[in-house]
BAFI-3210 file (N, C-alpha, C; in Angstrom, 3 decimals, decimal comma, padded with zeros to 6 digits):
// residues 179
n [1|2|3|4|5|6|7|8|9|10|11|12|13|14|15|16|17|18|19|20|21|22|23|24|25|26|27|28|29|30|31|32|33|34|35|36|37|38|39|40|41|42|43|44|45|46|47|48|49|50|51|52|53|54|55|56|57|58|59|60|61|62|63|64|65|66|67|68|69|70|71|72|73|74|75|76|77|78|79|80|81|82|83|84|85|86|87|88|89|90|91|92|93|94|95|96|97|98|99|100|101|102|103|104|105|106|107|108|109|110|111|112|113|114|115|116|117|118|119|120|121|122|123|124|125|126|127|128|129|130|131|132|133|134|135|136|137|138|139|140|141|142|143|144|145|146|147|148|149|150|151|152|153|154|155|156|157|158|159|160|161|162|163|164|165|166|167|168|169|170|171|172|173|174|175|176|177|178|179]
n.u [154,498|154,985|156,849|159,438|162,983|164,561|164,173|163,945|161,835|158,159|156,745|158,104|159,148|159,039|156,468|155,135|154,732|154,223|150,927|150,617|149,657|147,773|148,461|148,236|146,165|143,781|144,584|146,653|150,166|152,322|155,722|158,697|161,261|161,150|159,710|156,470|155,693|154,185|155,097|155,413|153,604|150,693|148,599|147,315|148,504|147,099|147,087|145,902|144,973|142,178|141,179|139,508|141,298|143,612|145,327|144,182|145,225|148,055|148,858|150,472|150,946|153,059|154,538|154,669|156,238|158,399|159,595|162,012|163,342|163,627|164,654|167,530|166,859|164,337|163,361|163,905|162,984|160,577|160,940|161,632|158,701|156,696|158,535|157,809|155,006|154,475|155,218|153,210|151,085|149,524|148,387|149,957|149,741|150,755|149,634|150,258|150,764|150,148|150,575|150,535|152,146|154,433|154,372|154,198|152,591|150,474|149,521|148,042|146,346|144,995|143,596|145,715|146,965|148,017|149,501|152,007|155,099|156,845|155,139|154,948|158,020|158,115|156,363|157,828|160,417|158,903|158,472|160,635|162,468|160,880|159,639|157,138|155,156|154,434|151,636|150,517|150,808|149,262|148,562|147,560|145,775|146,100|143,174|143,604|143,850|141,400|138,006|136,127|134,619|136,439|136,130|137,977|139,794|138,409|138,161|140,133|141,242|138,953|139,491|141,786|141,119|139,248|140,265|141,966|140,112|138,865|141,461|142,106|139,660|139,878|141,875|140,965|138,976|140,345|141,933|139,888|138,866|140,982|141,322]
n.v [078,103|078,521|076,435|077,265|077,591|076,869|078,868|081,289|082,167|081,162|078,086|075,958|073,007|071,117|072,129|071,561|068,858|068,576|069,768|067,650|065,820|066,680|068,130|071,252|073,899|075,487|078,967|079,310|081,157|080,821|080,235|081,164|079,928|078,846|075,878|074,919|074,011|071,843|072,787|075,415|076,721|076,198|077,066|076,741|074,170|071,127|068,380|065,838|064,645|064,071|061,504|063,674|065,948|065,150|065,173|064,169|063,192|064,693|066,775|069,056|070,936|071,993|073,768|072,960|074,375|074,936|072,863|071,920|073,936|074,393|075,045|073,222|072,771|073,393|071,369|069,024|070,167|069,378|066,541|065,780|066,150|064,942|062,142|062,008|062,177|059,770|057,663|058,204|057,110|058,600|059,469|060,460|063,376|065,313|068,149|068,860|071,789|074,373|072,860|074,046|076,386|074,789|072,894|074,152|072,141|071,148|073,759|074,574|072,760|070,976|068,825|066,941|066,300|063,764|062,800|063,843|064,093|065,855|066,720|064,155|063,554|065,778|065,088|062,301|063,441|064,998|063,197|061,753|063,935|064,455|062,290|061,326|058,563|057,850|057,632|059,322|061,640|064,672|066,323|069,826|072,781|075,850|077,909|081,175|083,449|082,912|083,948|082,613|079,313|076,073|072,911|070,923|071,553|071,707|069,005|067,667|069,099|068,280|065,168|064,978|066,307|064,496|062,223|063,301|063,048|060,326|059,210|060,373|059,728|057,091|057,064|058,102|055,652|053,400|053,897|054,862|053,160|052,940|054,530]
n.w [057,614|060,898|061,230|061,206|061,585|064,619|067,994|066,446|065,356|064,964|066,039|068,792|068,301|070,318|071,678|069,486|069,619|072,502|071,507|069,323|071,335|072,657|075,244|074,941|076,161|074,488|074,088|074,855|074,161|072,033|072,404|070,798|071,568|074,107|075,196|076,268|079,627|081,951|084,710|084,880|083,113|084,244|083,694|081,241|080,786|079,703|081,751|082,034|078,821|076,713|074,227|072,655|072,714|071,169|068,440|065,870|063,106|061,462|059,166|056,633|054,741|051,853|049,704|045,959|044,027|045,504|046,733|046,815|047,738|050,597|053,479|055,149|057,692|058,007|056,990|058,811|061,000|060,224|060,167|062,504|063,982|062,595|063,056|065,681|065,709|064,171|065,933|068,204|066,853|065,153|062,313|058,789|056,435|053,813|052,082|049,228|047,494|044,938|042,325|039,686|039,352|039,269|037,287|034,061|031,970|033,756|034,634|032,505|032,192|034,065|034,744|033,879|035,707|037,039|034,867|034,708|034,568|035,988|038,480|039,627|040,377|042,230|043,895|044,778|045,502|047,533|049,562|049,652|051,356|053,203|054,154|054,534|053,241|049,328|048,588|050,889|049,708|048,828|045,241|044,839|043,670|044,295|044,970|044,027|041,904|040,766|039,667|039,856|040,653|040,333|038,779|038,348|040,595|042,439|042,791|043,006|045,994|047,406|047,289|048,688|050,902|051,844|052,167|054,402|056,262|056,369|057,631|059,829|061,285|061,677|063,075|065,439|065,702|066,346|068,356|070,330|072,444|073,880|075,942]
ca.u [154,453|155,245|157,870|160,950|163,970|164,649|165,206|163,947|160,188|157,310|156,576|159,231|158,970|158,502|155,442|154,569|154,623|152,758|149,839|149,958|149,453|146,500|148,588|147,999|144,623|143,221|144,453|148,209|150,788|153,800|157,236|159,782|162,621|161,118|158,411|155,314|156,062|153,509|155,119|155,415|152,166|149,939|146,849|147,542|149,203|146,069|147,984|145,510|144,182|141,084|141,013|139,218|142,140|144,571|145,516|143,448|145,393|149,283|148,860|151,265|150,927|153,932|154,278|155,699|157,150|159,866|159,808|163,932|164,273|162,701|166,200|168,028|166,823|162,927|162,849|164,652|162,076|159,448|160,519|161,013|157,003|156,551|158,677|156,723|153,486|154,448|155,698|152,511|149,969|149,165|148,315|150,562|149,362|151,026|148,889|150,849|149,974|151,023|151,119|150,391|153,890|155,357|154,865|153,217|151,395|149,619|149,407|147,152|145,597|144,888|143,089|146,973|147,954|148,433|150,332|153,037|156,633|157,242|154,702|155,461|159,027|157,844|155,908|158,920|161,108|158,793|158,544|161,965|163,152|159,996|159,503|155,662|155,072|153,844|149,987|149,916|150,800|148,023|148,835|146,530|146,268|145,394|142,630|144,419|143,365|140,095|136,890|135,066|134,908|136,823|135,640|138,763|140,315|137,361|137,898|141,664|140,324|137,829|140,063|142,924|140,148|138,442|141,215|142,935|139,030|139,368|142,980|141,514|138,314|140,427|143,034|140,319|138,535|141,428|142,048|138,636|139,076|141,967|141,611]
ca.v [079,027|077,872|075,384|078,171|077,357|077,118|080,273|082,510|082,468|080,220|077,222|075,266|071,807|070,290|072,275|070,756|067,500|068,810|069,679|066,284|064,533|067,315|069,079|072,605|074,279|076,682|080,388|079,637|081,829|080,120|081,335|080,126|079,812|078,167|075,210|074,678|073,131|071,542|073,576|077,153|077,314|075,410|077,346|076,329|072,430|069,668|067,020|064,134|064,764|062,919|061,515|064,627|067,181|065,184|065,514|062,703|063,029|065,647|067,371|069,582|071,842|072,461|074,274|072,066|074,839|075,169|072,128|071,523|075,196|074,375|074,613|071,551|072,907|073,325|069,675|068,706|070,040|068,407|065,188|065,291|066,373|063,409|060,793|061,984|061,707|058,040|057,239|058,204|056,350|059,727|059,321|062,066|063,892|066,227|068,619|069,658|072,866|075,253|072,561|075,013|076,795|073,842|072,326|074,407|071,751|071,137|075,152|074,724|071,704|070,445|067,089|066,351|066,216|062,508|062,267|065,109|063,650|067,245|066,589|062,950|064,120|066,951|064,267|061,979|064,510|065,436|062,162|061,585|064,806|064,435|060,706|060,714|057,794|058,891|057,778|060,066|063,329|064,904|067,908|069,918|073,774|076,255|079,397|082,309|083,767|082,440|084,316|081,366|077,854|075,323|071,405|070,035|072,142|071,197|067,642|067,176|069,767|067,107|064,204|065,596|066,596|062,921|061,010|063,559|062,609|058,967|059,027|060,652|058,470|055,567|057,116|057,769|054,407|052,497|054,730|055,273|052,192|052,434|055,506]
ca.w [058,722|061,686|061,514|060,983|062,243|066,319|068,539|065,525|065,181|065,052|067,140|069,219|068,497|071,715|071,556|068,155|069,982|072,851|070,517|068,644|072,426|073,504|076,149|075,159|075,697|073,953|074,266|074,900|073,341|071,594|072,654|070,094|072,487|075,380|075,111|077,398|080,946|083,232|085,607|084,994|082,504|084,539|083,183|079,714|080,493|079,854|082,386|081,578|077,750|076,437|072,644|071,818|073,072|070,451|066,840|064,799|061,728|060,968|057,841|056,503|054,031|051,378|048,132|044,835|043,118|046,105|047,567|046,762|048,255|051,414|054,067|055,665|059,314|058,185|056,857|059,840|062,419|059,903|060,201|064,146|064,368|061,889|063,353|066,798|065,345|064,017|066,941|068,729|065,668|064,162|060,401|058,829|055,034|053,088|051,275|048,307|046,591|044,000|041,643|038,734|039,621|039,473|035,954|032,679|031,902|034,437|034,706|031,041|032,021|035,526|034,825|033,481|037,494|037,673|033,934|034,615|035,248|036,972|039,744|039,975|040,718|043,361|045,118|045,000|046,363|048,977|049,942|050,273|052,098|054,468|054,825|054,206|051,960|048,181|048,560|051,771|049,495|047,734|045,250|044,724|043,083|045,059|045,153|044,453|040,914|040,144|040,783|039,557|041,295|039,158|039,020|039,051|041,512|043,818|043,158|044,161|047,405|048,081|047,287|050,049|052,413|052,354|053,214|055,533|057,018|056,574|057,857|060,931|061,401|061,356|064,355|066,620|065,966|066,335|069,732|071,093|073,435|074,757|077,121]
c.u [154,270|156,329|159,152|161,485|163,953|165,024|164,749|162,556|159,551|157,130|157,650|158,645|158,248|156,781|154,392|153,929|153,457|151,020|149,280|149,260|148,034|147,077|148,738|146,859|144,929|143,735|145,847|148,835|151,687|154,714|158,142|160,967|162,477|159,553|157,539|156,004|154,437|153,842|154,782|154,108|150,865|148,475|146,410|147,972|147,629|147,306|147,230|144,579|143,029|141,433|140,931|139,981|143,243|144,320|145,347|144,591|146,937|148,876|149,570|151,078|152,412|153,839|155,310|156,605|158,304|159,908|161,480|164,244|163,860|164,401|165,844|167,018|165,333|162,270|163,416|163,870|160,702|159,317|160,535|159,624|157,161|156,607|157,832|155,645|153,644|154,621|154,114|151,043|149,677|149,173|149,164|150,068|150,023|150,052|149,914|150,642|150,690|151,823|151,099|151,990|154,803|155,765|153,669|152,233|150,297|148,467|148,083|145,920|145,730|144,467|144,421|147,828|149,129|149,216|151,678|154,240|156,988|156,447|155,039|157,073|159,059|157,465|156,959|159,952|160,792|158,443|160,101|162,203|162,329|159,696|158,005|155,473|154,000|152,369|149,554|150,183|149,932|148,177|147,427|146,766|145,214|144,393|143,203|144,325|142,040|138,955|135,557|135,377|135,453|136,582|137,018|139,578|139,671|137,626|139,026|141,689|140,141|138,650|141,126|142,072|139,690|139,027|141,973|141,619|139,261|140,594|142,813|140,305|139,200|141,484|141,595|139,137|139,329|142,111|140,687|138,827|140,192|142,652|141,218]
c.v [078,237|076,902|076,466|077,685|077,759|078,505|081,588|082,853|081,364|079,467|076,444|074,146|070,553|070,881|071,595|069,221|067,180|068,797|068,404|065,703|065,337|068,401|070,322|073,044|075,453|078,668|080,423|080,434|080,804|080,944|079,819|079,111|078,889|077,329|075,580|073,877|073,116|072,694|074,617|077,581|076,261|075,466|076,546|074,814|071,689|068,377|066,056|064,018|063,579|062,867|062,835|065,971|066,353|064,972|063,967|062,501|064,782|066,447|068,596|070,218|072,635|072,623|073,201|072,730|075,153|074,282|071,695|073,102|075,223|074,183|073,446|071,797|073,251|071,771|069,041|068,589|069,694|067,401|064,481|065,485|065,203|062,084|061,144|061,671|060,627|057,741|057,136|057,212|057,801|059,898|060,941|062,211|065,023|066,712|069,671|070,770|073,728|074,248|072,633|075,660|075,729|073,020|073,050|073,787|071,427|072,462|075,162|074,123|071,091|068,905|066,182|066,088|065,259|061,859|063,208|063,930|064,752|066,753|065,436|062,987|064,692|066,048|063,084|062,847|065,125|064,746|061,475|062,429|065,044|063,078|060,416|059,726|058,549|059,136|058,566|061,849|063,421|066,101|068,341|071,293|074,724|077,975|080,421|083,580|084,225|083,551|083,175|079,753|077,369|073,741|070,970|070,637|071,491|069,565|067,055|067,928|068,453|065,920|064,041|065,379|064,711|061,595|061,458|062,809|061,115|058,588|059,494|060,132|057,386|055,337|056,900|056,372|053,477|053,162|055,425|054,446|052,169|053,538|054,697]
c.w [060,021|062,613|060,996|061,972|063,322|066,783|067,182|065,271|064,706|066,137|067,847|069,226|068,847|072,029|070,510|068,857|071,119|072,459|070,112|070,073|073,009|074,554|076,607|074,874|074,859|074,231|074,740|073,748|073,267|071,914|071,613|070,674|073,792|075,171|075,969|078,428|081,891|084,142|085,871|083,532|082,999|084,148|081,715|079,271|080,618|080,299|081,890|080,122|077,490|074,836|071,812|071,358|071,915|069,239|066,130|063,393|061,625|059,725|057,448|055,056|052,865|049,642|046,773|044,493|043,870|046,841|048,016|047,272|049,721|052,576|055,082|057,379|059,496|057,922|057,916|061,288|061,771|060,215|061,931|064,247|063,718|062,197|064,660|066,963|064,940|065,369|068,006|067,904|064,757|062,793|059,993|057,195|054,689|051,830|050,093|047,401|045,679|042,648|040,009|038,230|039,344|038,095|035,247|032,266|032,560|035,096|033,069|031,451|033,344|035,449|034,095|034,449|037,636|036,222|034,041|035,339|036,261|038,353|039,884|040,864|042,217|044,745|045,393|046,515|047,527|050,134|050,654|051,029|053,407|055,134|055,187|052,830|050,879|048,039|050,081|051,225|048,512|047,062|044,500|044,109|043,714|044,364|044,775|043,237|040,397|040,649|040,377|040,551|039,979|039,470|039,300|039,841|042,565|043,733|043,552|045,669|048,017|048,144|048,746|051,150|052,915|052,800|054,118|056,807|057,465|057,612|059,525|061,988|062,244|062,724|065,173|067,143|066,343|068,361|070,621|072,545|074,144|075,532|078,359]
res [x|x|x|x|x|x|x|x|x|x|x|x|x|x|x|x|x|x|x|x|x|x|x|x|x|x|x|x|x|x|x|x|x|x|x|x|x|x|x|x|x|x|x|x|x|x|x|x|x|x|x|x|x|x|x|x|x|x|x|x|x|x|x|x|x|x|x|x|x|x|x|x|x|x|x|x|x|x|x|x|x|x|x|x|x|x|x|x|x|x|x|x|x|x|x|x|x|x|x|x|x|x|x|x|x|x|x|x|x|x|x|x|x|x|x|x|x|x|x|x|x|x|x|x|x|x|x|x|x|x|x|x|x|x|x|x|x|x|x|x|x|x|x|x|x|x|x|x|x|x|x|x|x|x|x|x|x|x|x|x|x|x|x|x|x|x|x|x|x|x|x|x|x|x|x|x|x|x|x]
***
């Protein structure tokens, strides 16, 4: 949500990019069709951002069980945010989910994550069609059933979470100094 195709709904882009750099406050509306401008949203443009106004760390959010149904023109305005955020240092993570849907066994048996050819595959594939290398995707299986907590649910959670942390740590130490 979010990244839909240009001119049709969600975010435009150039706004995406905005964001990563800090230059939209708080309480702007998105227009699909027409980015942010210094000019004509001057309430809403941060002209000189501080560290704290930009995006420590990308993370992206995509499901396994449709990752090959995902269209040419949504992976397309993924990998411009992506190469933008490289481009700027921005650690980027894919949080892979739904990887229950995605292979049976792992649907039985969760602590079978990291032996499944199916997810191995998924994260392949979403590696290739996004261009986040494979130790920056983490899948994981999401909430959506349960009314119980589950251990290893919580511990690929926690695993994702602690290096999107790390991965974020690590930008703004590496960029603290050099405002």
């Amino acid at each position: 949500m979010g990244v839909e195709a240009e001119n049709l709904q969600g975010v435009h882009s150039d706004d995406i990019t905005s964001i990563l750099q800090g230059h939209i406050k708080e309480g702007y509306t998105f227009n699909p069709v027409s980015p942010i401008t210094k000019e004509k949203d001057k309430e809403y443009y941060n002209i000189s951002p501080s560290l704290n106004d930009k995006v420590h760390c990308l993370v992206s959010v995509l499901p396994a069980d449709s990752i090959s149904r995902i269209p040419e023109d949504i992976i397309k305005k993924l990998k411009t945010v992506r190469e933008k955020a490289r481009d700027l240092g921005i650690p980027q993570v894919i949080v892979m989910s739904m990887v229950d849907k995605a292979c049976t066994i792992v649907q039985g048996d969760l602590s079978k994550l990291y032996h499944s050819k199916k997810i191995k595959e998924k994260m392949q594939e979403c590696s290739y069609r996004v261009g986040v290398p494979l130790n920056h995707i983490f899948p994981v299986q999401n909430y959506h059933e349960q009314i119980t907590n589950n251990t290893n649910m919580d511990v690929l959670l926690l695993m994702a979470l602690t290096n999107i942390i790390t991965f974020a740590n690590d930008y703004v130490e590496d960029n603290a100094y050099t405002e």
